[in-house]
C-alpha positions in Angstrom: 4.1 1.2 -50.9 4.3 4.1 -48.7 0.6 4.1 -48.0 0.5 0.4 -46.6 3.3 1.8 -44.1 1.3 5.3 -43.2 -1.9 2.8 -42.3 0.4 1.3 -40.1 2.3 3.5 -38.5 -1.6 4.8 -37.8 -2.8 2.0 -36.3 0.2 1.7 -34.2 -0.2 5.4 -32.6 -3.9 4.7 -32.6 -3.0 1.7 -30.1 -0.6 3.4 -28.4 -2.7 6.4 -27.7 -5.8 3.8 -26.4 -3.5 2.0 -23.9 -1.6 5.6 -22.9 -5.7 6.6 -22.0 -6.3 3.2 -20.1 -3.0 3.9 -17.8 -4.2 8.0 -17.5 -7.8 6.5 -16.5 -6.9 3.7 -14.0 -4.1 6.8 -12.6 -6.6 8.8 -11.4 -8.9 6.6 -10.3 -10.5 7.7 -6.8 -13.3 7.3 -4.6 -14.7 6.8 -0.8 -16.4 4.0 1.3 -16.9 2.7 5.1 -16.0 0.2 7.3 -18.2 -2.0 9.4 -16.4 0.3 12.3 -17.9 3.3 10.4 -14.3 4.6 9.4 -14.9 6.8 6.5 -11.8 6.2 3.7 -11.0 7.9 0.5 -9.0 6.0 -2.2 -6.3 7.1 -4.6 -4.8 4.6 -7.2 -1.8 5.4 -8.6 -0.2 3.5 -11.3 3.5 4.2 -12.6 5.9 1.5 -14.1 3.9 -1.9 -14.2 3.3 -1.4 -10.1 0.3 -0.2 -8.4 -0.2 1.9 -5.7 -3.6 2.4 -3.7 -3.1 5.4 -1.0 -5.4 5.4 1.4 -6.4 7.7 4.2 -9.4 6.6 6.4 -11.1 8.9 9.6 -12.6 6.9 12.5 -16.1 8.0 13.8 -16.0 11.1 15.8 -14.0 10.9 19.2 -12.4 8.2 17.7 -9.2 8.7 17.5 -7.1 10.2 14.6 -7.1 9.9 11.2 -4.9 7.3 9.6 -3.2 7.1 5.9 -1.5 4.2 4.4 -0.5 2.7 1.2 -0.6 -0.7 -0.3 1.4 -1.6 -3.3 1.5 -4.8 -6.3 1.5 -5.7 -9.9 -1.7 -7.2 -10.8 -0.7 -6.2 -14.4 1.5 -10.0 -13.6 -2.2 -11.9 -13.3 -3.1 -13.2 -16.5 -6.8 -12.0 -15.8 -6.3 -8.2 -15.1 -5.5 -7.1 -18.5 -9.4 -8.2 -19.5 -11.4 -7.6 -16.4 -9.1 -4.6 -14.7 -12.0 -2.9 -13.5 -13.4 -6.3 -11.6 -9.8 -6.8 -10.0 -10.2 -3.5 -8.1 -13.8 -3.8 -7.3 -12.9 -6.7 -5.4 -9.8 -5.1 -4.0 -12.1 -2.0 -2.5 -14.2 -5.1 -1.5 -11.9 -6.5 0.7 -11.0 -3.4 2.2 -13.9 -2.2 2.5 -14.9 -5.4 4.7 -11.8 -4.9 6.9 -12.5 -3.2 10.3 -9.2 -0.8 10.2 -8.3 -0.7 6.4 -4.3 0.8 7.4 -3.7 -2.4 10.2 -1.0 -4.7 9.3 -2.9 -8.3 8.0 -2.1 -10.6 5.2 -1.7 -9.2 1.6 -4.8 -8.1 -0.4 -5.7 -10.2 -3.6 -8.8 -10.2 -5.9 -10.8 -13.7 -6.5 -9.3 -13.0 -10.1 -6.0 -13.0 -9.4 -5.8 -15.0 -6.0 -3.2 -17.8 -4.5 -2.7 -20.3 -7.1 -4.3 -17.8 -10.0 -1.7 -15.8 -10.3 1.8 -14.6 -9.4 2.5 -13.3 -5.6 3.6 -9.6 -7.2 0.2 -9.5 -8.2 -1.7 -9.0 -4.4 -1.4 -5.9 -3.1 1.1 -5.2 -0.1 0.7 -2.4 2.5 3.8 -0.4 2.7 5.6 0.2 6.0 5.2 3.7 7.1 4.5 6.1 10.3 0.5 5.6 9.1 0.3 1.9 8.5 1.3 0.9 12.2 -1.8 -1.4 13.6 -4.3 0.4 16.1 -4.1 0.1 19.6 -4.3 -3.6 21.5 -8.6 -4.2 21.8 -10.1 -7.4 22.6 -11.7 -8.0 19.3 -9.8 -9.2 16.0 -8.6 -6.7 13.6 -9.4 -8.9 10.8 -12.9 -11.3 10.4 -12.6 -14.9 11.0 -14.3 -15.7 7.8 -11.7 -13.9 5.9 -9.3 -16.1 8.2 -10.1 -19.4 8.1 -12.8 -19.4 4.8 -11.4 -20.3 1.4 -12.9 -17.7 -1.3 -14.8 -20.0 -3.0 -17.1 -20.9 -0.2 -17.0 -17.8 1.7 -20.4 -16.7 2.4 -21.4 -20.3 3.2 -18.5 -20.3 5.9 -19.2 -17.0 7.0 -22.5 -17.5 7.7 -21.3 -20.8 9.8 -18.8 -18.4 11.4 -21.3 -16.0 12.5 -24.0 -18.5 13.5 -21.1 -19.7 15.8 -19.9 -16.9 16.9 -23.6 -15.9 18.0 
């Protein structure tokens, strides 16, 4: 009888130990990319407790001003489709931002196709935190944000988008 339970007990740590690994892998996640604006921004995600945190800290093209560092925070472990396709949700997360002319400017919350309005719980879309970083660049004549990502619907994006642009000349 007491090798049934040992098998068990086994498995148990075995599973344990795999998810412990998956939360020390996505921790220390990390990488770079550039803005259409030609910032250049390093990531950090940081996960602790069920919530998310992806620091950022993005340099404008030289002479253009100073560096900026921000944070945006969420539980996408809430969306039903993160726990299968976790790596997918951040792609599109780095997407997003990746897409956004100043990465630390106030806009609307950041959310993956996966785990989008109506796909999943609010908590899930990533928030940027308030902090002496995150404040919104100076007033310029140009949005801070796309008008595709504005006024498109994600399912039909690049077909607006290419409308937008074609109208926007």
């Amino acid at each position: 009888m007491r090798l049934p339970l040992a098998l068990l007990a086994l498995a148990a740590l075995g599973a344990a130990a795999a998810g412990a690994s998956r939360e020390a892998e996505e921790a220390t996640q990390a990488g770079r990319f550039s803005t259409p604006e030609q910032h250049r921004c390093t990531w950090e995600l940081r996960s602790a407790a069920g919530a998310s945190e992806l620091r950022l800290s993005c340099r404008p093209p030289a002479g253009g001003g100073a560096a900026r560092s921000c944070a945006y925070r969420g539980e996408p472990r809430r969306c039903p489709a993160y726990g299968a396709r976790s790596r997918q949700y951040w792609r599109q997360i780095l997407g997003r931002l990746r897409r956004r002319r100043h990465p630390c400017a106030q806009g609307g919350p950041l959310s993956a196709r996966l785990c989008g309005p109506g796909r999943g719980p609010p908590e899930a879309q990533l928030r940027l935190l308030p902090g002496p970083g995150s404040s919104p660049p100076a007033a310029t004549a140009e949005p801070t944000e796309d008008p595709s990502e504005t006024y498109c619907a994600e399912r039909w994006h690049s077909l607006c988008s290419f409308f937008v642009g074609f109208w926007e000349g």
